[in-house]
C-alpha positions in Angstrom: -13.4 -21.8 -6.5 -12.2 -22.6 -3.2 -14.0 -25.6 -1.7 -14.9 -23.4 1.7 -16.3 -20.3 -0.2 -20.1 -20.3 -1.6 -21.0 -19.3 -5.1 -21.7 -15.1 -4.5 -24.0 -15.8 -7.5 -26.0 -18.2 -5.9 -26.3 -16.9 -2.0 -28.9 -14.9 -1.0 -28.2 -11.4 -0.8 -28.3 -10.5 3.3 -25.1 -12.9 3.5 -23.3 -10.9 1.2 -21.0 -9.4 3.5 -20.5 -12.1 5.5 -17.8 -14.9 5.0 -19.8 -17.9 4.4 -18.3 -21.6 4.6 -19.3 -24.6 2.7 -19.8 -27.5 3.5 -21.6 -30.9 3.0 -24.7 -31.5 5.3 -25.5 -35.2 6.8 -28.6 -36.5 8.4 -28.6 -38.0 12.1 -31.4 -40.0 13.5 -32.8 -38.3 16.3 -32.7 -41.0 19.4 -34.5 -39.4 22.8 -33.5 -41.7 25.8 -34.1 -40.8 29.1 -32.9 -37.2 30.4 -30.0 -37.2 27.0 -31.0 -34.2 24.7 -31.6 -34.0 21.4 -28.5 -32.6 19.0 -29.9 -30.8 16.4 -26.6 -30.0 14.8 -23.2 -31.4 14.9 -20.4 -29.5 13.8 -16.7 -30.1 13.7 -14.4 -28.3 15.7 -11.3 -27.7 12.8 -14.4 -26.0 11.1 -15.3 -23.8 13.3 -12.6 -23.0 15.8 -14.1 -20.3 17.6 -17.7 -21.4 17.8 -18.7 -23.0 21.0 -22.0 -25.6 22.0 -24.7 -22.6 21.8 -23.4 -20.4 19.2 -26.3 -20.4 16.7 -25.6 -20.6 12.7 -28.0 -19.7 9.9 -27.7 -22.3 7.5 -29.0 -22.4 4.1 -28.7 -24.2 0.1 -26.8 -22.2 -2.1 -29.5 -22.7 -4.4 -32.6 -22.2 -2.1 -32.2 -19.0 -0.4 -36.0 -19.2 0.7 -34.6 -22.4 3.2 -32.6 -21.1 5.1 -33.2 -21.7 9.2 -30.9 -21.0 11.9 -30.4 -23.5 14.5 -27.6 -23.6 17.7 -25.1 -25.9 18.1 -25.5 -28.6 20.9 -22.3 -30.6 20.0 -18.9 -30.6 18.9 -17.5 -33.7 17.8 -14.0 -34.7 16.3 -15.3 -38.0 14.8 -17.5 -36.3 12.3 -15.4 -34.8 9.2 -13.6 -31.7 8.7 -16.0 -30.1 5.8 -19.0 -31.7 7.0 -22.0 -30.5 9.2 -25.0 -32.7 10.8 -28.5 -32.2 11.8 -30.8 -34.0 13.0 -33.6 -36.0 11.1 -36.3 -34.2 12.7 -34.7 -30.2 11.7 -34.1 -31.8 7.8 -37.8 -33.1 7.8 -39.1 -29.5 8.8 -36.5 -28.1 6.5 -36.6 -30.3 4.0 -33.1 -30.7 3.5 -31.3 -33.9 1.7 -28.5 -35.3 2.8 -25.0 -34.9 1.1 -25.7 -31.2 -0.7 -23.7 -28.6 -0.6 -24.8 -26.0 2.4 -23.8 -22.6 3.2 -23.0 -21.8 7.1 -22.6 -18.3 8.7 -22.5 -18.1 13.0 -25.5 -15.2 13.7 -25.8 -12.8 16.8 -28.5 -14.1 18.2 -30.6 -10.7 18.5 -30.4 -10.8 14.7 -32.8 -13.2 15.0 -34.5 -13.3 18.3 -38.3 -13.8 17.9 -40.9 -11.1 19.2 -43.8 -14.0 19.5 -43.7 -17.3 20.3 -47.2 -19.5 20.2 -46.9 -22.7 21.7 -49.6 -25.3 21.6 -50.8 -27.9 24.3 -53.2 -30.5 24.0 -55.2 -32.7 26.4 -53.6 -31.4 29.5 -54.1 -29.5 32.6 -50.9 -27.1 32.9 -51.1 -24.9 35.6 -49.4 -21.4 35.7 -46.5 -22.2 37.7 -45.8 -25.5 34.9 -46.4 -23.0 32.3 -43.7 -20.5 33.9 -40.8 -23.6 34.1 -41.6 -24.3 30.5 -41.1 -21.2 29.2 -37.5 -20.7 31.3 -36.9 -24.6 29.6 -37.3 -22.5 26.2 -35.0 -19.2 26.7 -32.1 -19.0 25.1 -32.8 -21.6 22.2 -33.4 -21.8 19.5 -36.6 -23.0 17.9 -38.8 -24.0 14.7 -42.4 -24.4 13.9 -43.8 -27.8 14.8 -40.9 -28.3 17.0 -41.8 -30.8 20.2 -40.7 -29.8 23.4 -41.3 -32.1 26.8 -40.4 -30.9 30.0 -41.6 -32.9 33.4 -44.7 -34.3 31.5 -45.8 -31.7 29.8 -45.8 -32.0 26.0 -45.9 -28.5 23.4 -45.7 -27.8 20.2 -44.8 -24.4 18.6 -47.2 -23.1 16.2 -46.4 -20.0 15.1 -43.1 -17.7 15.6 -43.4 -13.8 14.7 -39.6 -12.3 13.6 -39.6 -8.3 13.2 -43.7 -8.3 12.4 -43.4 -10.9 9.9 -44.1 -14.9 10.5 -41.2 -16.9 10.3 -40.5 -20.6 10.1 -37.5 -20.8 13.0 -35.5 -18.3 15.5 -34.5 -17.7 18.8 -36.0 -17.3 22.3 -34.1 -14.6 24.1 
């Protein structure tokens, strides 16, 4: 077997069709300073030459084809390994992914998996409707997860549940 393909025994059966790469995941600490955002994955450019910062991949253990999650990419970097992929500590606690395993990567049209609901919780804090309007435009075109933390001038929120094609899911994207 050739170290970028998956095992077709092993992946679940909706990436059939699709090539899959493989590759080993790492674990980076998630440091918020100031206005700097969060990256939630890392990839490598020699990797994935035609993906660019926004692209989202559906990323899942050969092994666990109930964990899989999709998440975009907010930064290519030369310095981390061909054959490698990062995300960040908070997305592998949610996930829980371990460090150093075999994954299985495929980039994703985003209407593939562009929620229908999005509930978002907010606690302790007046919000009027024109703050609730600039948060939501904060969220389009991302990608998210339950129990993900957003903060946006002051305001802090949560997402609580997500609803893909009438069925709850754990992660997606706001379109």
């Amino acid at each position: 077997r050739n170290r970028g393909d998956c095992d077709m025994d092993k992946i679940p059966k909706r990436f059939v069709a699709v090539k899959l790469k493989t590759l080993k995941l790492w674990i980076h600490k998630t440091e918020l300073t100031g206005l700097e955002k969060e990256d939630e994955l890392i990839i490598n450019p020699s990797d994935f030459p035609d993906e660019i910062v926004g692209n989202v991949l559906e990323i899942s253990h050969p092994d666990d084809e109930d964990n899989c999650f999709v998440v975009q990419i907010s930064s290519i970097k030369t310095e981390l390994r061909a054959g490698q992929i990062s995300v960040s500590s908070n997305v592998a606690n949610v996930f829980q992914l371990k460090s150093h395993r075999d994954v299985c990567v495929r980039s994703v049209n985003p209407s593939d998996v562009t929620l229908e609901l999005v509930d978002i919780g907010l606690k302790g804090q007046f919000v009027s409707q024109g703050d609730m309007w600039r948060l939501k435009n904060t969220l389009i075109n991302k990608c998210v997860y339950v129990n993900k933390k957003t903060t946006f001038s002051g305001i802090r929120a949560q997402v609580k549940t997500l609803f893909l094609k009438e069925q709850k899911a754990t992660c997606g994207y706001i379109g």
